[in-house]
KENU-205565 format. One record per residue: residue number from 1; x, y, z of N, C-alpha, C in turn; residue in one letter. Coordinates in steps of 0.1 Angstrom, whole numbers. Example, Ala and Ser with C-alpha at 12.3 -4.5 7.8 and 13.67 -1.06 7.14 Angstrom:
2
1:132:-57:78:123:-45:78:132:-33:78:a
2:128:-22:71:137:-11:71:129:0:79:s
END
This chain:
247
1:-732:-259:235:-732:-248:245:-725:-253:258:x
2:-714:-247:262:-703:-252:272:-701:-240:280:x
3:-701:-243:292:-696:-235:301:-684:-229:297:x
4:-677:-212:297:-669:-208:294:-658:-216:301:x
5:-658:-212:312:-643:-222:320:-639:-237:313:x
6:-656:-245:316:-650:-256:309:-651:-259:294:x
7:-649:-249:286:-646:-251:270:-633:-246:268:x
8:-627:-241:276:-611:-237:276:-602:-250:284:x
9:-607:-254:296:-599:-267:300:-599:-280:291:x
10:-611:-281:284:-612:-291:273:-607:-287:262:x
11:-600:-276:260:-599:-271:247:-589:-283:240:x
12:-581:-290:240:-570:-297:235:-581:-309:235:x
13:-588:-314:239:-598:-325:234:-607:-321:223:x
14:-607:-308:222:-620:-305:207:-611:-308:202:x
15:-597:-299:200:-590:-302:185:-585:-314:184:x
16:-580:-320:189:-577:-338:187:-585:-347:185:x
17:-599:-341:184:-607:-356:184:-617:-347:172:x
18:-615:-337:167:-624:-333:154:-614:-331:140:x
19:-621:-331:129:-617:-324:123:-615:-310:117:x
20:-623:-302:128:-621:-289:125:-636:-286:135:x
21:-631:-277:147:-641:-270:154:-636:-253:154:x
22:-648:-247:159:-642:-233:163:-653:-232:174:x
23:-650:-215:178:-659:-214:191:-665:-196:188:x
24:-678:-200:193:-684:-188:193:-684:-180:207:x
25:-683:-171:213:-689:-165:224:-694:-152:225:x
26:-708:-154:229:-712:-136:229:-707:-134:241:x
27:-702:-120:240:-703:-110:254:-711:-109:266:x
28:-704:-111:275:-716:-109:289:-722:-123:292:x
29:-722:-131:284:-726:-146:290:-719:-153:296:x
30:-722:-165:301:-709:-174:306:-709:-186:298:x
31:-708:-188:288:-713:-201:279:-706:-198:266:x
32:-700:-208:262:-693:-212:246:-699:-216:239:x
33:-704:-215:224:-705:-221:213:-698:-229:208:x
34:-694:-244:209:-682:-251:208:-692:-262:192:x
35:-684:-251:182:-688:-258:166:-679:-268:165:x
36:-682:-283:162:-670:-295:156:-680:-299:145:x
37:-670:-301:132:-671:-304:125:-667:-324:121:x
38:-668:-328:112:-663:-341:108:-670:-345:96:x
39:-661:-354:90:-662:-357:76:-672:-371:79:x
40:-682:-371:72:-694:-383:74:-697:-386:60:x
41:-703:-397:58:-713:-407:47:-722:-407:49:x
42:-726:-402:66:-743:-402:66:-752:-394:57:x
43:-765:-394:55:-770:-389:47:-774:-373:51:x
44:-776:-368:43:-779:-352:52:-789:-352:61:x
45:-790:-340:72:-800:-341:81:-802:-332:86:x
46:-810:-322:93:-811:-315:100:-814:-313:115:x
47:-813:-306:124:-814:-314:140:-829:-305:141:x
48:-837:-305:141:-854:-300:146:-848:-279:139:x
49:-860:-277:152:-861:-259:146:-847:-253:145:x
50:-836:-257:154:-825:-248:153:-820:-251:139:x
51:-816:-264:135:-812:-269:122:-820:-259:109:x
52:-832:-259:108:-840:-260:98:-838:-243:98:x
53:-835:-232:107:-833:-222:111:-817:-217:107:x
54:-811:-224:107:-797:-224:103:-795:-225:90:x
55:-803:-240:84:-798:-242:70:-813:-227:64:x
56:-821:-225:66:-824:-213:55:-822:-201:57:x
57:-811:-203:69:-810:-185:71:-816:-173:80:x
58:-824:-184:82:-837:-173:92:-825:-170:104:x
59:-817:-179:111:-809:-174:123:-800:-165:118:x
60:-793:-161:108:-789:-154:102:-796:-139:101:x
61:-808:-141:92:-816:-127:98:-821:-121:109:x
62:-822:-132:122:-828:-129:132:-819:-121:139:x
63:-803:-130:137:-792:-128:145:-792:-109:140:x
64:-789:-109:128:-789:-95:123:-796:-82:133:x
65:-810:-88:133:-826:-75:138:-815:-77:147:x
66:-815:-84:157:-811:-84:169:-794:-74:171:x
67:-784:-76:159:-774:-68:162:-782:-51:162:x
68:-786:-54:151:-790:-37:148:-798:-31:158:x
69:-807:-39:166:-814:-35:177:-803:-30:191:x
70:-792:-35:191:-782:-37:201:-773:-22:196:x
71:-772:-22:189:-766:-9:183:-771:3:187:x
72:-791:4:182:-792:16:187:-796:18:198:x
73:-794:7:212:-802:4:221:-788:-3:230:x
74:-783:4:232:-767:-6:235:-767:-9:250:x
75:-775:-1:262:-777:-7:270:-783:-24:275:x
76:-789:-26:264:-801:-38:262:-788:-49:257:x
77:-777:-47:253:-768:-56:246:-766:-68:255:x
78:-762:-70:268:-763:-80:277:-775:-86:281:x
79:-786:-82:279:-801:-89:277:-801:-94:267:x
80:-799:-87:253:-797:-92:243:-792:-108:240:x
81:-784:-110:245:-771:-121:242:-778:-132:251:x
82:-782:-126:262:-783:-135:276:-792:-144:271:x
83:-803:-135:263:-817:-143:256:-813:-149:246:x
84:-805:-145:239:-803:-155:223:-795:-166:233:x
85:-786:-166:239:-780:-178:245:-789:-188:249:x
86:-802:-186:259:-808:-192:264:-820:-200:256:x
87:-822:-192:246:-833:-192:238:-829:-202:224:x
88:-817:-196:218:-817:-202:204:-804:-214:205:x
89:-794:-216:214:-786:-224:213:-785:-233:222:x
90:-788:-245:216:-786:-260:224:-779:-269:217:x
91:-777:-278:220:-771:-289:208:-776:-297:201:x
92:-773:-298:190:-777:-304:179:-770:-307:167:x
93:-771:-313:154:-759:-319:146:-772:-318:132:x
94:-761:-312:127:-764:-315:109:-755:-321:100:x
95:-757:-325:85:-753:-333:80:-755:-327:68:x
96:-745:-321:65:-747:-316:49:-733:-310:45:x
97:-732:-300:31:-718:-300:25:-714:-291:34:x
98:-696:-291:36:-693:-280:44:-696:-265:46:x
99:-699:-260:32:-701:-249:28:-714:-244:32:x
100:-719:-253:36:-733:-249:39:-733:-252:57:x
101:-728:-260:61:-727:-259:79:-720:-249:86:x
102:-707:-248:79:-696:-236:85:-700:-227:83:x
103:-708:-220:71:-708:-207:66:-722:-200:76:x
104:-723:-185:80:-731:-184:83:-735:-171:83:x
105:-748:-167:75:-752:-158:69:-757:-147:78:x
106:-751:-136:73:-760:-121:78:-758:-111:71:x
107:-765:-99:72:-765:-94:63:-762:-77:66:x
108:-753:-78:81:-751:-63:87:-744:-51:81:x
109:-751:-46:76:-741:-37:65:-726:-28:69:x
110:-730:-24:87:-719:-16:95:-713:-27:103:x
111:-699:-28:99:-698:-35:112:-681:-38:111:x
112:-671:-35:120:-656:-35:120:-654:-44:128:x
113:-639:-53:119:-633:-66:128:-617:-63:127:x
114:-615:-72:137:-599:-72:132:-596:-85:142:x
115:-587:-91:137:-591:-106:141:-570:-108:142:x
116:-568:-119:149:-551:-121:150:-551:-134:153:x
117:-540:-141:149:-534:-156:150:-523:-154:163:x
118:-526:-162:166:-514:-163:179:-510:-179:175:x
119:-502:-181:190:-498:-198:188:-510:-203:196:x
120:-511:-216:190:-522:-222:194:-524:-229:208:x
121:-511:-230:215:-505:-232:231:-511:-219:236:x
122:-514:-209:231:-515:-199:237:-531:-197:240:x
123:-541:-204:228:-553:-199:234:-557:-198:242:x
124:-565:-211:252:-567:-209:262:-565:-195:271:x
125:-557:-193:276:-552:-177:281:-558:-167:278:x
126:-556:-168:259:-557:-153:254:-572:-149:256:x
127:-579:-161:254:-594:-162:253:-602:-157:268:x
128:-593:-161:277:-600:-159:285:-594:-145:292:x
129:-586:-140:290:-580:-124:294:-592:-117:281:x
130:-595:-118:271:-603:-111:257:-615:-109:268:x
131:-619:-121:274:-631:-119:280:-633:-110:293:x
132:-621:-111:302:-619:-102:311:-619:-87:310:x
133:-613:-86:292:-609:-71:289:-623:-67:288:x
134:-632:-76:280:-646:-68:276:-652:-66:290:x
135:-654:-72:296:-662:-69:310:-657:-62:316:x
136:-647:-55:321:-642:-48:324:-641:-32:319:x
137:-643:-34:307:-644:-20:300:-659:-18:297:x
138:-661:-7:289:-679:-3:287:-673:-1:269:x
139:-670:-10:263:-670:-11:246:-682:-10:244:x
140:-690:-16:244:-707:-24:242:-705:-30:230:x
141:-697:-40:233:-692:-51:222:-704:-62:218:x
142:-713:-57:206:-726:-62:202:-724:-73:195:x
143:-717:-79:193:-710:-90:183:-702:-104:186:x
144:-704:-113:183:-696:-128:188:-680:-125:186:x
145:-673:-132:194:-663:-135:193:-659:-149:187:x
146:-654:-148:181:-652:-159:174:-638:-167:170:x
147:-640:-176:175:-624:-184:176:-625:-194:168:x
148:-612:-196:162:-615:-206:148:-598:-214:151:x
149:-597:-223:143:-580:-228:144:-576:-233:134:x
150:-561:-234:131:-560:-229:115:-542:-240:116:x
151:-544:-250:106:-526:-259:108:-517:-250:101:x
152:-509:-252:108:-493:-244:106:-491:-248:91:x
153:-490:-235:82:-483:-234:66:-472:-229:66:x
154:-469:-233:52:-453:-229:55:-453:-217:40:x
155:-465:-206:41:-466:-195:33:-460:-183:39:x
156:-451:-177:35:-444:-168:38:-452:-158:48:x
157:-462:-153:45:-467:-142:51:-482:-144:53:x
158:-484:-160:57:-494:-163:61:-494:-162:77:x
159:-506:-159:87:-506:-159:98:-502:-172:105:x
160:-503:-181:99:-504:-192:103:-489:-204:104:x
161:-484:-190:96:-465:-196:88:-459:-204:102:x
162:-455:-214:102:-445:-220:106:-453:-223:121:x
163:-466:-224:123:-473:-228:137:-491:-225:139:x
164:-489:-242:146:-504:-240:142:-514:-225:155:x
165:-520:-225:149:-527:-211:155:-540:-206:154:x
166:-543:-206:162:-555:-200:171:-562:-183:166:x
167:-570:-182:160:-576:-168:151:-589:-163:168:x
168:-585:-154:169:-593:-145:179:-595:-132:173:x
169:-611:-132:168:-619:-125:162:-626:-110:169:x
170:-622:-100:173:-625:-88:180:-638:-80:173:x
171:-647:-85:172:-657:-78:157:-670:-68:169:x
172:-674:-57:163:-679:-44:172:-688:-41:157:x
173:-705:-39:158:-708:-35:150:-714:-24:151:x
174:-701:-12:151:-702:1:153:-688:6:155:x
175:-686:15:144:-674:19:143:-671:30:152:x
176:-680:30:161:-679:42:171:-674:35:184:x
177:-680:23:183:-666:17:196:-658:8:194:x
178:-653:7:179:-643:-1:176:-629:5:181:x
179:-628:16:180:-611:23:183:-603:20:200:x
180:-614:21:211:-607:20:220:-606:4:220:x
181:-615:-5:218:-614:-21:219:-606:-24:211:x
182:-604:-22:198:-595:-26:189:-579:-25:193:x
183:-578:-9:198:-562:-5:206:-559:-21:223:x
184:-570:-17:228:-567:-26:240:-562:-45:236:x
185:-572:-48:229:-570:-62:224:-556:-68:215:x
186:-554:-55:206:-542:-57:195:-534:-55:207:x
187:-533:-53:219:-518:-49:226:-522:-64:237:x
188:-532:-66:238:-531:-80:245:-530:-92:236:x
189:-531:-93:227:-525:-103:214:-513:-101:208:x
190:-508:-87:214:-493:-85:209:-486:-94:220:x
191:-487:-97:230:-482:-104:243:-482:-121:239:x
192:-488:-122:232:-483:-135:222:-479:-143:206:x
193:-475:-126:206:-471:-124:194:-482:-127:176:x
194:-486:-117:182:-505:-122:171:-499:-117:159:x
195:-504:-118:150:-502:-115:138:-516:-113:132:x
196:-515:-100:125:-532:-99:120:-536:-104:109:x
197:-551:-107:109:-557:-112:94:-551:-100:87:x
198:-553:-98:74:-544:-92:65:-557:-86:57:x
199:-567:-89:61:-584:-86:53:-589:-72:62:x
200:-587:-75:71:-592:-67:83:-580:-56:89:x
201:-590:-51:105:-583:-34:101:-576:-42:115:x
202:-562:-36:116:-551:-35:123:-542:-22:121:x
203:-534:-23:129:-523:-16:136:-510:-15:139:x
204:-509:-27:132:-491:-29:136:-484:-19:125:x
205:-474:-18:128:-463:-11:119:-455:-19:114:x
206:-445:-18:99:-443:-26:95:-431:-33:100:x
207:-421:-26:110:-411:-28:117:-419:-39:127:x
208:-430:-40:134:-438:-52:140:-441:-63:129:x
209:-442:-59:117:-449:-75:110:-435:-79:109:x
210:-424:-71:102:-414:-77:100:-405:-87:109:x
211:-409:-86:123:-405:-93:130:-413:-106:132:x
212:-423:-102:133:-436:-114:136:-433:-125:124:x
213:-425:-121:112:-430:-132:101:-413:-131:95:x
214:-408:-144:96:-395:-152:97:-390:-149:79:x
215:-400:-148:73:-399:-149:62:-399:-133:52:x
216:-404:-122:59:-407:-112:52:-399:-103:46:x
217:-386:-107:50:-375:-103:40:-374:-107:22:x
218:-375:-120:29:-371:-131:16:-386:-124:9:x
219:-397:-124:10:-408:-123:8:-412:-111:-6:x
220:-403:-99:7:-402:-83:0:-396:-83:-11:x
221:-381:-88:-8:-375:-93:-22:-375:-96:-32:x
222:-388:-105:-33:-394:-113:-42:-406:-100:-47:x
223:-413:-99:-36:-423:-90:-46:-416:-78:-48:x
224:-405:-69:-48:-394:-60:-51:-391:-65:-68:x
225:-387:-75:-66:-382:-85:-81:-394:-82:-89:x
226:-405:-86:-88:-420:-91:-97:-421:-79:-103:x
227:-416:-64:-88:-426:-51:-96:-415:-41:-94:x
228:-406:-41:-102:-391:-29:-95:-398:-18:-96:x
229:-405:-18:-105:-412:-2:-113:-420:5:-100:x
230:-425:-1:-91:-435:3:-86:-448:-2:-85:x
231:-450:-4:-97:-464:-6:-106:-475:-9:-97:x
232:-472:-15:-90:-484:-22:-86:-483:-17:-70:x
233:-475:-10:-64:-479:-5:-51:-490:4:-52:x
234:-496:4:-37:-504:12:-28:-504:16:-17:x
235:-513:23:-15:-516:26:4:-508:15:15:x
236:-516:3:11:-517:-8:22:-500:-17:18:x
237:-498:-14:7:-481:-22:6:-474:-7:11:x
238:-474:1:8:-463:14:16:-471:9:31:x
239:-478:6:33:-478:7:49:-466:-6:57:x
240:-473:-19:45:-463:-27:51:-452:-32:47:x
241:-452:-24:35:-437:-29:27:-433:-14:24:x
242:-429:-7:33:-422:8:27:-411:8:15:x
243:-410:16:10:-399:19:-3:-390:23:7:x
244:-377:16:10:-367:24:16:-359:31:10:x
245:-361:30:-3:-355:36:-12:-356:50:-13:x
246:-369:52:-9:-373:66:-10:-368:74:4:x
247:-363:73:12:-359:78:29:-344:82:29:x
END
């Protein structure tokens, strides 16, 4: 748990000296979740009640009551947060397989994200304007933000193609105030050229991906080649691979 300001001035010290951190932040607090990971021989462990809370899930359930209470109670959402910050997060260290420390369970059944890669020079900034936008607006953004970092691949129409990059997570559980936060955020990640997870809901047009991704020509081509017939289009390839054939 890091002061917001200073988990963004440090930010180039988490990623140099771990093997893999990300960052949590609820809404309306002043404080980071700053997760590092690293590869160990120690034997597994747990850190006291938070650990033992973590590995069975219960912070997972708890976290849940607590979204769904925020939902239908959306005034209460900055109490909400203020208290789980103060209450359930301090530092501490476990030791076990990765799959089981990174991953982290809930079980919210309503709930919309849309999440984007920028350059990784860029977070800092973007992170902390995300936070300006929420406070500033009345979203009632019940949900963590969540920042993760991801090494530059060289997969055609991966977000991550040709630079390492920075994933800022926009998640609202309620699709009743996803639409105006979702428009505001996708146009302040367009200012550094974000590129969206490909799982989740965005907005670009395909004349925007096609720019954003160096490769998407060569890309089209190729899956053009695989399926001349059509066969295998849908909704979501006419959105971002149009038939220009047909125009």
């Amino acid at each position: 748990m890091v002061d917001f300001d200073t988990a963004l001035a440090d930010l180039d010290n988490y990623l140099n000296t771990n093997d893999y951190c990300k960052f949590w932040w609820l809404p309306y607090t002043d404080k980071i979740q700053v997760y590092s990971f690293n590869k160990t021989t120690k034997p597994k462990g747990g850190a006291g009640l938070t650990g033992l809370m973590d590995k069975s899930g219960l912070s997972g359930i708890l976290f849940t009551a607590l979204i769904r209470l925020g939902r239908g109670i959306p005034q209460v959402i900055p109490f909400l947060h203020n208290t789980i910050q103060n209450i359930h997060y301090h530092p501490h260290k476990r030791v076990d397989r990765s799959d089981k420390v990174i991953k982290v369970g809930s079980s919210i059944p309503i709930h919309q994200e849309t999440e984007y890669a920028i350059p990784v020079e860029h977070a800092a900034r973007a992170i902390d304007e995300t936070r300006k936008m929420i406070l500033a607006a009345d979203y009632k953004v019940n949900f963590p933000m969540e920042v993760r970092f991801v090494a530059a691949d060289d997969i055609p129409m991966s977000p991550a193609n040709g630079r390492n990059s920075c994933y800022i997570g926009a998640y609202v559980s309620d699709l009743k105030w996803a639409q105006n936060y979702f428009k505001e955020f996708e146009a302040l990640v367009s200012d550094y050229e974000g590129r969206p997870h490909w799982g989740k809901s965005f907005s670009r047009t395909h004349d925007e991906i096609r720019e954003l991704y160096p490769a998407y020509d060569k890309f089209n081509h190729l899956r053009q080649s695989c399926d001349p017939h059509g066969l295998f289009r849908n909704s979501f390839v006419d959105r971002v691979f149009p038939d220009i054939r047909k125009t």
